[in-house]
Wavefront OBJ file of the C-alpha trace (Angstrom):
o trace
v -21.516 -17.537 -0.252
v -18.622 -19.706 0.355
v -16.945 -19.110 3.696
v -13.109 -18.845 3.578
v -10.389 -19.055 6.063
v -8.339 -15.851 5.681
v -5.205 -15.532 7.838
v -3.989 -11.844 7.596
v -0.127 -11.445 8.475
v 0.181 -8.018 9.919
v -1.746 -6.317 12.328
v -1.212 -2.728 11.367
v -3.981 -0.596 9.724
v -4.059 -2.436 6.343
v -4.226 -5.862 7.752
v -7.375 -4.838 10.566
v -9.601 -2.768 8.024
v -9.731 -6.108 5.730
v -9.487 -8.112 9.041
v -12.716 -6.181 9.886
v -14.458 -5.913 6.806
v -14.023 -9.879 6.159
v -15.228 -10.979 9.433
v -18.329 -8.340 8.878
v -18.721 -10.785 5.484
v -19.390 -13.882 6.926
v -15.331 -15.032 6.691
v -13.507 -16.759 9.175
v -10.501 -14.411 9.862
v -7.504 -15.340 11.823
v -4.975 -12.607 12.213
v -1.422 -13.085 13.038
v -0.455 -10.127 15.705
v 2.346 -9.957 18.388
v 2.951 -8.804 21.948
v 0.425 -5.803 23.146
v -1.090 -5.495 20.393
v -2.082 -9.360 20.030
v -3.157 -8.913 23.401
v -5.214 -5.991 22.801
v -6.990 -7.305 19.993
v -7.882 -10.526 21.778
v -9.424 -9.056 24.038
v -11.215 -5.622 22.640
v -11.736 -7.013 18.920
v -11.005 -4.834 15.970
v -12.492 -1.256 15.870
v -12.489 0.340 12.202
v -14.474 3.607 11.435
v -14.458 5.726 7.920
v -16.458 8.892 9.676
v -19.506 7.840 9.267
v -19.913 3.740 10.803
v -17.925 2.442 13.239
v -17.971 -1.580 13.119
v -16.084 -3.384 15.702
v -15.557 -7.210 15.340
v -13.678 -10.152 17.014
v -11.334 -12.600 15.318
v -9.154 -14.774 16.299
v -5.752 -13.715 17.057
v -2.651 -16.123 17.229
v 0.819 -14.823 17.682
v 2.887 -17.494 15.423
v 2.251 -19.667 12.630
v -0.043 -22.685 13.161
v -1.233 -25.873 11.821
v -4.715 -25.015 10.463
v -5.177 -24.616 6.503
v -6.310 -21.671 4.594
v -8.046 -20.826 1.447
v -5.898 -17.617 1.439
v -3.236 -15.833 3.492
v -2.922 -11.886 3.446
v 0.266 -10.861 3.758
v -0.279 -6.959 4.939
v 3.771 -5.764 6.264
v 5.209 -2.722 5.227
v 7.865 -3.443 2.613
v 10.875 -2.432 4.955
v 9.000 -5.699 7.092
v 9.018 -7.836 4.406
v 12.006 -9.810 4.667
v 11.687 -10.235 8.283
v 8.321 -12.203 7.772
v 9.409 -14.652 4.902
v 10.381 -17.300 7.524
v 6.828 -17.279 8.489
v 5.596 -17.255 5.113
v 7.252 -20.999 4.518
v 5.419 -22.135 7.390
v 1.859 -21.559 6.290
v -0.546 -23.933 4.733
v -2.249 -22.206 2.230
v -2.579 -22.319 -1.670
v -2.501 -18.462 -2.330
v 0.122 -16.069 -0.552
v -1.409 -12.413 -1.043
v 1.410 -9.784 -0.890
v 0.101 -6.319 -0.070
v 2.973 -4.016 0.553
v 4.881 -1.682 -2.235
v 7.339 -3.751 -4.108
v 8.714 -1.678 -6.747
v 11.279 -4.178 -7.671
v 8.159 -6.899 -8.588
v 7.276 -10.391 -6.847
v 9.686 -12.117 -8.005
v 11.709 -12.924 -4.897
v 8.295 -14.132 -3.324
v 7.652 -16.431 -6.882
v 11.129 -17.818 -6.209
v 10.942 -18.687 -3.211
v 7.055 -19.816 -2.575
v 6.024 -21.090 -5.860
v 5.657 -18.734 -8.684
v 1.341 -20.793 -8.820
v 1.007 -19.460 -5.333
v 1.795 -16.123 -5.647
v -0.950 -13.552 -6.099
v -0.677 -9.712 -5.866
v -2.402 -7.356 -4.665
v -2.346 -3.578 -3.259
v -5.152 -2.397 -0.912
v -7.586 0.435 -2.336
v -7.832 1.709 1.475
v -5.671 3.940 3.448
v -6.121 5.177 6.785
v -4.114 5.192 10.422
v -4.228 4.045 13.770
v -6.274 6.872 16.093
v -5.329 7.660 19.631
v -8.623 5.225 20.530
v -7.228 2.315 19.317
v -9.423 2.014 16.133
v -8.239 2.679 12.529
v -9.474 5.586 10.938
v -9.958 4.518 7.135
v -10.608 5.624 3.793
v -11.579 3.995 1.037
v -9.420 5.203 -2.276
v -12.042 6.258 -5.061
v -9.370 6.561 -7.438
v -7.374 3.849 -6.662
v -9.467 0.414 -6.259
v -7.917 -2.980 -4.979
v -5.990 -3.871 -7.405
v -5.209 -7.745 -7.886
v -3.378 -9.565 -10.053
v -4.455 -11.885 -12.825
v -2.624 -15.296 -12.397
v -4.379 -18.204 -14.930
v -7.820 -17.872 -12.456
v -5.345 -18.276 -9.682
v -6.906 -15.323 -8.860
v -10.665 -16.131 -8.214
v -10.313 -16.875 -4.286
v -8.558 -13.179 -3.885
v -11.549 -11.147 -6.007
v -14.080 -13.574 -4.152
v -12.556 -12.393 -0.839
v -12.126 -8.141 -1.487
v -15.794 -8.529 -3.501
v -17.464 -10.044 -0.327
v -15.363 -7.009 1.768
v -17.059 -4.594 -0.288
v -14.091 -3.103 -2.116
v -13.351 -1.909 -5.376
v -11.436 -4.534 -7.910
v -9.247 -3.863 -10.352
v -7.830 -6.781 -12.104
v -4.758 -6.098 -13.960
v -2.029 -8.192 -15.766
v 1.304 -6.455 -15.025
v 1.464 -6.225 -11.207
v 4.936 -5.041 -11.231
v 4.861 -2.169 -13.336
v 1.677 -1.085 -11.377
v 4.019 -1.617 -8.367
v 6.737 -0.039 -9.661
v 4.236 2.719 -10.741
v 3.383 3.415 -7.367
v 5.937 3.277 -6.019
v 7.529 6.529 -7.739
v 3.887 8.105 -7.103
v 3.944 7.519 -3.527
v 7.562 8.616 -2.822
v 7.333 11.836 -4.534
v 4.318 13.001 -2.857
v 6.577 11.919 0.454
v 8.983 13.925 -0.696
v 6.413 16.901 -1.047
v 5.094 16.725 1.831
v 7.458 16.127 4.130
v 8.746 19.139 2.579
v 5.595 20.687 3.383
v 6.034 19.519 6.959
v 3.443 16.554 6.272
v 0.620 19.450 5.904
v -2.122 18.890 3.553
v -2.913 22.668 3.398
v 0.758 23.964 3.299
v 1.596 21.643 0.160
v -1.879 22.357 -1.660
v -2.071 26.134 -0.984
v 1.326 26.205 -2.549
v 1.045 26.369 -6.165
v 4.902 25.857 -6.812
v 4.678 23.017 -4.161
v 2.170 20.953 -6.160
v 3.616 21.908 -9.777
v 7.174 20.546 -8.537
v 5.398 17.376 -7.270
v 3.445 16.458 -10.509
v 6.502 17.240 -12.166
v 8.686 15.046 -9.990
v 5.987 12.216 -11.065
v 5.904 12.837 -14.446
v 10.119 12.442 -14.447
v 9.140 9.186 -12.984
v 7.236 7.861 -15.143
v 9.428 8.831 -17.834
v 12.547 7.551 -16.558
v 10.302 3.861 -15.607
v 9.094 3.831 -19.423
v 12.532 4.524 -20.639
v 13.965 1.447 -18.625
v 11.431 -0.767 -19.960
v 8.521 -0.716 -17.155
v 4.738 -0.139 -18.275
v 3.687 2.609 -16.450
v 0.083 1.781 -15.358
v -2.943 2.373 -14.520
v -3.744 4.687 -17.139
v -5.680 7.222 -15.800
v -2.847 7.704 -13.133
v -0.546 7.831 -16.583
v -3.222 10.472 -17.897
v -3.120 12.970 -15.385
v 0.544 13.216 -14.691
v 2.046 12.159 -17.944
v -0.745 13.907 -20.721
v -2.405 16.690 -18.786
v -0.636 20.003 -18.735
v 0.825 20.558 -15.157
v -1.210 23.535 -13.711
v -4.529 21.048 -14.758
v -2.116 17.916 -12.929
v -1.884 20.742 -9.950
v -4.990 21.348 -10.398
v -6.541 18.244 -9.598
v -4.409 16.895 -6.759
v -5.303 20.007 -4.724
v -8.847 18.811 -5.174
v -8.256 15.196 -4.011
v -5.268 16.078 -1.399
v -7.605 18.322 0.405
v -10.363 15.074 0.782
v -9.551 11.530 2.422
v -7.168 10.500 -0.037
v -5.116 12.938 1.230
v -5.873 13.634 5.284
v -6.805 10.020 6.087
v -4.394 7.658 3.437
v -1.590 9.888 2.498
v -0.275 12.196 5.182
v -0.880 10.014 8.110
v 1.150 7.289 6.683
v 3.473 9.446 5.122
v 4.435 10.910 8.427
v 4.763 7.706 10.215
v 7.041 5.899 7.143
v 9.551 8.199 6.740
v 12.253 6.521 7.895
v 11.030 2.943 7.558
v 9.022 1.949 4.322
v 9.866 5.271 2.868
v 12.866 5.151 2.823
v 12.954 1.264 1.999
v 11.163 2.613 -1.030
v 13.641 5.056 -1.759
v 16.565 2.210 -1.763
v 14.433 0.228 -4.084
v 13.903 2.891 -6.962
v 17.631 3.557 -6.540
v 17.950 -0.135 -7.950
v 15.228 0.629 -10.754
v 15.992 4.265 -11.740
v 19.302 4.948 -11.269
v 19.986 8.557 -9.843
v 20.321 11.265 -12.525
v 17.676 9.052 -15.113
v 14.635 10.869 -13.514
v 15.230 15.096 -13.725
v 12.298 16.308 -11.331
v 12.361 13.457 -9.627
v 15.837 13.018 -8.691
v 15.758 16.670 -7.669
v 12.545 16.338 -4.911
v 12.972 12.428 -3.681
v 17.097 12.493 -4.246
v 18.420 15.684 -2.610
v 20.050 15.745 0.705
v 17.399 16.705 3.349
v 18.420 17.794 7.131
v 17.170 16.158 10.058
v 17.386 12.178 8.548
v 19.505 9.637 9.659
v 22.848 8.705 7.701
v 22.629 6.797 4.503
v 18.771 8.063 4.196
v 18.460 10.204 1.250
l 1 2 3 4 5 6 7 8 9 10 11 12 13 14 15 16 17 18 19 20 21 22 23 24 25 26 27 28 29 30 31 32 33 34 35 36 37 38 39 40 41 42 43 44 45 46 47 48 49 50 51 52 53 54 55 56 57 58 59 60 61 62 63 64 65 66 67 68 69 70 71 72 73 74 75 76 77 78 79 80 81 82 83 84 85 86 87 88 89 90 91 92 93 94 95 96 97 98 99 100 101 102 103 104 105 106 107 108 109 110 111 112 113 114 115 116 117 118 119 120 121 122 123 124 125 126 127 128 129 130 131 132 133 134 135 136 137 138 139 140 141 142 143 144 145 146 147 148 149 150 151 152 153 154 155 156 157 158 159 160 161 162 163 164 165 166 167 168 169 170 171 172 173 174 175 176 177 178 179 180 181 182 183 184 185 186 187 188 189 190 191 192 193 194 195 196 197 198 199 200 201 202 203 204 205 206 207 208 209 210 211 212 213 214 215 216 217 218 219 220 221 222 223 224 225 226 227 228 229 230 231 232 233 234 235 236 237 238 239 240 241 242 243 244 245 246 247 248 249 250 251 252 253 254 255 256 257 258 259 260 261 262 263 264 265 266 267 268 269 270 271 272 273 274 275 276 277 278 279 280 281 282 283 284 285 286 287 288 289 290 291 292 293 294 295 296 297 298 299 300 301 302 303 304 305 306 307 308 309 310 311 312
């Protein structure tokens, strides 16, 4: 196996499971991490568990941009933290910049300004949250595997990287409309469950709760096709788009009520509402304007007490 130097910007839950998991590999992992927190990990290592192993490992930790070269850089910010890292993006020497944050609006802005050759997405099939411990608490997203994008083989260092790590790959060739995709996915079931007061069993004992949701997707989707986006991947099309909505309901009770839902989804749901969330929100504004998506525009677009001003 060929050992590659990773640098992971971001040292939030997404960027020290795969910090973690590529150190465990054999990789050599440098993570880029600020203040406490780059003090912490310096000193403790990285501690991830999914329930059942608990694997703490030590990387190297620097707290801005340096000189060294890498095979590949991980860029794992929130979206609402993207533009505040792109002047540390220009400053690092590698050949392949990994986005892994929502972008509903596409890469492009990243292609423009980096070098459309160096540009490969990707969107992590892991979820999880920081526990009161210190280590992440993860998941890993059966029906939703790493999905990468396909760029002219551009891509072979990124599926080399997430095999060694043990994840799921998906290699697709429209990264934006998967993006884009879920994007309206995840901001609906936000929507739900904050409405649910970000409760797992409150939103899936709730019938109603869960038909308005698949319905909000399926609006979605809809409006996204009618403006020209490929709605992907297709079994995520299937189940909201084809299946009849008590089956939809049916079926994201089922996988609510396991990890996907109680380690990935609520946790970060709770703790984005008013800062990727809400970025997201903004963003399908741009792509579906208000009053294209029915459902949709009813559960994510509504007025909702207790959020700041100009959050909607």
């Amino acid at each position: 196996m060929a050992v590659l130097k990773v640098l992971i910007v971001g040292a939030g839950v997404i960027g020290r499971v795969h910090a973690c998991l590529l150190a465990e590999a054999g990789h050599a992992v440098t993570v880029l991490a600020r203040g406490w927190t780059a003090e912490q990990l310096a000193r403790e290592g990285i501690t991830i568990t999914d329930g059942v192993r608990t694997v703490t490992r030590p990387v190297r930790i620097i707290a801005e941009i340096d000189a060294q070269a890498y095979d590949l850089a991980l860029i794992a910010v929130r979206r609402d933290q993207r533009d505040g890292v792109l002047g540390l993006l220009d400053r690092i020497d590698s050949p392949v910049l990994v986005p892994m944050f929502n972008s509903p609006l596409g890469l492009g802005v990243l292609r423009e300004r980096f070098g459309a050759s160096r540009i490969v997405g990707a969107f992590p099939g892991i979820g999880g949250y920081l526990a009161a411990d210190g280590a992440v608490r993860y998941a890993r997203i059966r029906q939703q595997p790493t999905t990468i994008e396909r760029r002219n083989g551009r891509e072979s260092t990124v599926v080399q990287a997430f095999s060694d790590a043990e994840c799921a790959i998906s290699v697709v060739d429209d990264m934006d409309g998967w993006l884009a995709t879920h994007a309206v996915f995840v901001v609906a079931i936000c929507a739900a469950l904050e409405r649910a007061g970000y409760s797992i069993e409150r939103l899936t004992d709730s019938r109603e709760a869960l038909r308005t949701m698949v319905r909000a997707v399926r609006d979605g989707f809809a409006a996204l096709e009618n403006s020209g986006v490929t709605v992907a991947p297709a079994g995520l099309r299937f189940i909201f788009t084809a299946a009849p909505v008590p089956a939809a309901a049916w079926y994201w009770r089922r996988a609510l009520r396991g990890p996907l839902g109680t380690v990935a989804i609520a946790p970060h749901a709770r703790a984005t509402r008013d800062t990727e969330t809400a970025a997201l929100r903004v963003d399908l504004d741009s792509l579906l304007p208000p009053g294209s998506a029915g459902a949709f525009d009813r559960l994510v677009r509504t007025d909702r007490p207790g959020l700041p001003p100009g959050v909607r």
